[in-house]
N, C-alpha and C positions, 0 to 999 in steps of 0.2 A: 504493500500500500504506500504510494507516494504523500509526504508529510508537507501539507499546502504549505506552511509558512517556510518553506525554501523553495518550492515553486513560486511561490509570487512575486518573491523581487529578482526572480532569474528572466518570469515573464516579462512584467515590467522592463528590466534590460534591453531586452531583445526586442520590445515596442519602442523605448524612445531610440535605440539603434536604427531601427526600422523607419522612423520619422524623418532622424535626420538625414537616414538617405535619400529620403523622400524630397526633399529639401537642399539637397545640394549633387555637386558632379564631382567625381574622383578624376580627375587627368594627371596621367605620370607616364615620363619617356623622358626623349630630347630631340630639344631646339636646334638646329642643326643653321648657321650665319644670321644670327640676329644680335649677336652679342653676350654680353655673357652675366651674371647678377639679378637684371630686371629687364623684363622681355615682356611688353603690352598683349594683353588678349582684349581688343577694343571691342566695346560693343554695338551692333551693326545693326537693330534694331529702330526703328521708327525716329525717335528722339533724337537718335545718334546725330541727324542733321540741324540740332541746337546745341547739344554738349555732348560729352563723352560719360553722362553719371552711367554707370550701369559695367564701368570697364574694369577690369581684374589687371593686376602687377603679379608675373609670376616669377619668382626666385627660382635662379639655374646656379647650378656650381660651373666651376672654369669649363667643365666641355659642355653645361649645355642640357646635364640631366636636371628632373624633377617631380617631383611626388607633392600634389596637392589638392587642395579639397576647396570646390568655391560655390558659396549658397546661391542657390538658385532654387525659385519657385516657380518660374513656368518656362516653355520651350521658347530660347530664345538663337538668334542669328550674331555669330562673333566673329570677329576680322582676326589673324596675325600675319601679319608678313602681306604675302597674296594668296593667303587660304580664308577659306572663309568655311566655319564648323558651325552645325547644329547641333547646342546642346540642350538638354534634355534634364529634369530632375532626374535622377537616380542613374546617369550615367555610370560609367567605371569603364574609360579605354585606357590603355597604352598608347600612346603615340609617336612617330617619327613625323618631325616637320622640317620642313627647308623653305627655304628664298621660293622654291619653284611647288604650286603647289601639285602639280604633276608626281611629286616623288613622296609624296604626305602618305605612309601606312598608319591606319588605323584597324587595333585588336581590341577586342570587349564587347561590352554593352554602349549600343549606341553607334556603334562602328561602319555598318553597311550605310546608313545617311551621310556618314560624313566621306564614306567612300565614293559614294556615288557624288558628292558635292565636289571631289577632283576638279569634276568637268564642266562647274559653274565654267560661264562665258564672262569676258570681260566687258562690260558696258562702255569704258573707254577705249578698245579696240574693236569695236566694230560688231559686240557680238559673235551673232553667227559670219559675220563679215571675215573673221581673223579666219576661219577653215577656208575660205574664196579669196583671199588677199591675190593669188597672182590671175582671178580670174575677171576678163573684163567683157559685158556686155550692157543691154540696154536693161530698164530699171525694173520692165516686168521680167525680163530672164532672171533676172538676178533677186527676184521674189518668190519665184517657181523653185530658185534652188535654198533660198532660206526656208519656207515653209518644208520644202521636205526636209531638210537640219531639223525644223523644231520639231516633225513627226517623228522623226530616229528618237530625238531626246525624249519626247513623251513615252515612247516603247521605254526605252532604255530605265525611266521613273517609274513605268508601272511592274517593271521587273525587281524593285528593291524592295524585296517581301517583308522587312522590319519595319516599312515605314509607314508613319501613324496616317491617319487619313488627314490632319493638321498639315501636317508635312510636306504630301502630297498635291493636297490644296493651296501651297503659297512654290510650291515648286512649280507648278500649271502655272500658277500668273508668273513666276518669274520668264520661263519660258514664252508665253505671250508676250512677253514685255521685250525680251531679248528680239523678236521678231521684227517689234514698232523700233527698237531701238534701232536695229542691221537698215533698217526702209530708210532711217534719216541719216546714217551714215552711209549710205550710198554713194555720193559726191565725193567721200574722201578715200573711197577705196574701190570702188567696182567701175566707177561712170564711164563710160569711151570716149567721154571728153572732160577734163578735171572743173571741175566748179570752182572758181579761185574769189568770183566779187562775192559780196556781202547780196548784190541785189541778184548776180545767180541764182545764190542758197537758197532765198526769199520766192523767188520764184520756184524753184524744185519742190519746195515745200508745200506752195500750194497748190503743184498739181498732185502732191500725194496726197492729199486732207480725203480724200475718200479711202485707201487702203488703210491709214494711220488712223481712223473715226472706227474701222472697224474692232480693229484690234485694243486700242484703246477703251474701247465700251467694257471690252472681259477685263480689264484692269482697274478700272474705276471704281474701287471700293475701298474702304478705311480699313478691311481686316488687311487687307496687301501692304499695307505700308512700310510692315517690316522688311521686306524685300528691298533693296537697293536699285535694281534696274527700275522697279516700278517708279519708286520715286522721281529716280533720273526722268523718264518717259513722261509722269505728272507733270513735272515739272517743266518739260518742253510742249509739251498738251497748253498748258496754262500760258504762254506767251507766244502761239501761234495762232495769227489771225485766219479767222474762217476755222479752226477746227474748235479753240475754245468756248467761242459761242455756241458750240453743237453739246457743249457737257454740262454736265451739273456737277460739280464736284463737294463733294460730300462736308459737312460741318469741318469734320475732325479732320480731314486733309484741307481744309481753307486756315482752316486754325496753326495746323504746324507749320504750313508753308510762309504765311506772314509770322510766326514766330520764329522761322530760319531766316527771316529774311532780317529782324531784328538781330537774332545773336551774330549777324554778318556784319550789322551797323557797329556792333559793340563790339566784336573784335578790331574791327578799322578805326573806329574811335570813339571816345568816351568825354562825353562832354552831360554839364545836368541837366539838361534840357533834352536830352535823348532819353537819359535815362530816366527822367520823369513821365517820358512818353511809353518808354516800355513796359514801363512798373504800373502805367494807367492800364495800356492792354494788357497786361499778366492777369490783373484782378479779373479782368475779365471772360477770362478763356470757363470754358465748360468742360473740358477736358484736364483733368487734374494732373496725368503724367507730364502733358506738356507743360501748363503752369508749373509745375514745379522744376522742371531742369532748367526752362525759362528762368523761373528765380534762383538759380543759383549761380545764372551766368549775371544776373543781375546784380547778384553779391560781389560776385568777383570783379564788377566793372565798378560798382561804389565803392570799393575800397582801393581802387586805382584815384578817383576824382581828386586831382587838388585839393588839396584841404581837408580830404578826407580821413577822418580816425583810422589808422593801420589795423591790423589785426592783429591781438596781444600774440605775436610768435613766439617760439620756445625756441634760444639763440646757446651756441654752444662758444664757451668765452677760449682764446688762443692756453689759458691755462689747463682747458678739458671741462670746469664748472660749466654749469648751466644757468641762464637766469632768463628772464622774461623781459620782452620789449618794454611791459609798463613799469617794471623797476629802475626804466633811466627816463620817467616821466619829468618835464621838463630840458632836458639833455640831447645834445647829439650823439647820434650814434649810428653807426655802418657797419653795415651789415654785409656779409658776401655768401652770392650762395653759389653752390660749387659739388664738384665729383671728382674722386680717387682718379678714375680715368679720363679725367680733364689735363692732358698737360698746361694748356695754358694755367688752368685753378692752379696748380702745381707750384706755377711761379708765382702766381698772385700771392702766395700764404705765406712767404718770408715776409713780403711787406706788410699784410696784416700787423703778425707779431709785433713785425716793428713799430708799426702806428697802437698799439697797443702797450710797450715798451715805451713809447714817447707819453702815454698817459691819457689816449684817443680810447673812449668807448668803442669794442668792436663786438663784434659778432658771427658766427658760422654757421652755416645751412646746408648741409650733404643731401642735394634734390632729390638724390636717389632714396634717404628714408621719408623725403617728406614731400613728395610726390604731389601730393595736395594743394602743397603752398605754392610748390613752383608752378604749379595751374593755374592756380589762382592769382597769382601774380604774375599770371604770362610772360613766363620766364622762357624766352624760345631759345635762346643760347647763353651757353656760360664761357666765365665768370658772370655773371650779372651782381654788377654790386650797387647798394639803395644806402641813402642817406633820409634819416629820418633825424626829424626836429620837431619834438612836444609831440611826439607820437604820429606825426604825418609824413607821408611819402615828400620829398621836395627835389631829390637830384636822382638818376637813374644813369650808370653808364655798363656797357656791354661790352666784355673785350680785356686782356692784357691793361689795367692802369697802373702809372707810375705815383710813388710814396708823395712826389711835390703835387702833380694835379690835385690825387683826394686830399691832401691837406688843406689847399686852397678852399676845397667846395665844403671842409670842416670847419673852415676858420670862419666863414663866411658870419 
């Protein structure tokens, strides 16, 4: 006779175990030229065209292996390199990835989708355009032989017998989309005479608005959005004359496209007057995914503003301490944020010391633990070194600087 009170919390175990695999994806292998420490799994998802929230850092040892666990609640579309993987809660593969995603093996659960994902097509090559590269005809030949491409690939999808029917339904639109896509890249890869003006294009386009309305119609739906070509295809849909009057495009793709079009104003620039215009449509949105990556690139652009209160950062002082940016409230202080395998950072760090040696508040930021911040403060190349005064951003410079410049913009 089994003695319930050691059955029950062995059950118990084996249920919250069960949950959290329910909850998240096991991925362990290696990385194979992407670098080596912290290798981006971005997320490729809908939003992904206002911010990157949704995106994973995965730690590789010097060649490249890795073993790790990342929560996930629903199936979602993830970029590295030029692979693009569907993951799934309760995953568990193996992987081998490279530069080429042609050489990507994937073993486990979850495996045959992302196998079959090899053979995504590239939206910025052409599509089905990139198999016909050396071949040149007129614009209906050269649609007679895309459509049969996109019938191979639909056989070839209904052949991947693990894959959910979800899966299969955003592979179908991508597929349709990959088609619309090959129609408008025509001109630059098939045409028997090269399209080179602006009012060529213009014109080519609108003698396709009847093949492109077709194809288009199967795509025009807000569960598609996760798909990246479909996007792309919306989004040329929505600024060609004579076809976008023929659509109605759905709430939640009205909504994310004018809030991409926004997080593109605030990457270019940041001024408060923009940003008081974004933060009026954020409240607005009915879609709450969006609003909220939306505000968080809005956070990241207000704490850029002039004059704006910094974010208390956690600064690592040349002695190995640590102290916080609002503990030199009132004060200047410089901050440099940097990587081991920055040589320039490299050189930059004797001069720290030294301006810290002379008696100069300073501060270190290793991007690579604090990934966040260097987002958030759009940090696109290092050394990136910030001088702050009473807690506000006020000098920004990029690059190898010497001990007399930052003294000058210290002394200031």
């Amino acid at each position: 006779m089994v003695d319930m009170k050691f059955l029950f919390p062995i059950l118990f175990i084996m249920a919250v175990v069960s949950v959290q695999a329910q909850n998240s994806v096991r991925l362990k292998g290696k990385l194979v030229g992407m670098g080596t420490d912290l290798v981006k799994l971005s997320y490729d998802g809908a939003t992904s065209v206002i911010g990157d929230e949704g995106s994973f850092m995965i730690r590789t040892d010097r060649e490249g292996h890795f073993d790790t666990i990342l929560p996930l609640s629903k199936p979602a579309f993830y970029r590295i390199s030029r692979n693009t993987l569907y993951l799934s809660p309760g995953d568990d593969m193996e992987v081998y990835i490279t530069t080429d995603n042609r050489e990507a093996v994937f073993k486990g659960k979850g495996a045959e989708m992302n196998t079959y994902m090899k053979g995504r097509l590239f939206p910025k090559g052409g599509s089905f355009l990139g198999e016909l590269r050396n071949r040149k005809g007129s614009f209906e030949e050269i649609k007679v032989a895309v459509d049969s491409l996109a019938q191979l690939r639909m056989a070839e999808l209904e052949r991947v017998k693990e894959a959910t029917p979800a899966f299969k339904e955003l592979e179908k639109a991508r597929i349709v989309a990959d088609m619309a896509n090959s129609y408008t890249a025509y001109p630059s890869y098939c045409a028997l005479q090269p399209v080179r003006s602006r009012e060529e294009r213009e014109k080519f386009m609108q003698q396709i608005v009847p093949d492109l309305l077709k194809v288009v119609l199967r795509v025009n739906k807000e569960e598609y959005l996760d798909v990246a070509v479909v996007r792309d295809v919306i989004g040329t849909a929505m600024e060609t004359p004579g076809l976008k009057e023929k659509l109605q495009f759905p709430e939640r793709t009205q909504e994310l496209f004018t809030a991409a079009q926004y997080a593109y104003k605030l990457d270019s620039e940041i001024n408060t007057e923009l940003v008081g215009e974004v933060r009026e449509y954020a409240g607005k949105l009915k879609n709450t995914d969006i609003r909220e990556v939306l505000e968080v690139k809005l956070h990241s652009a207000g704490a850029l503003l002039k004059g704006s209160p910094a974010v208390d950062l956690e600064l690592l002082a040349p002695d190995g301490k640590t102290a916080r940016l609002s503990d030199y409230k009132g004060k200047v202080i410089y901050v440099d944020l940097w990587a081991t395998w920055c040589g320039p950072c490299m050189r930059q760090g004797p001069i720290v010391e030294a301006l810290a040696e002379e008696g100069y508040n300073v501060g270190k930021i290793d991007v690579d633990q604090e990934m966040g911040l260097a987002q958030q403060f759009k940090v696109m190349s290092i050394p990136t070194l910030l001088i702050f005064k009473g807690g506000q951003e006020v000098h920004r410079l990029v690059g190898l600087t010497s001990k007399e410049d930052l003294k000058k913009l210290l002394d200031e």
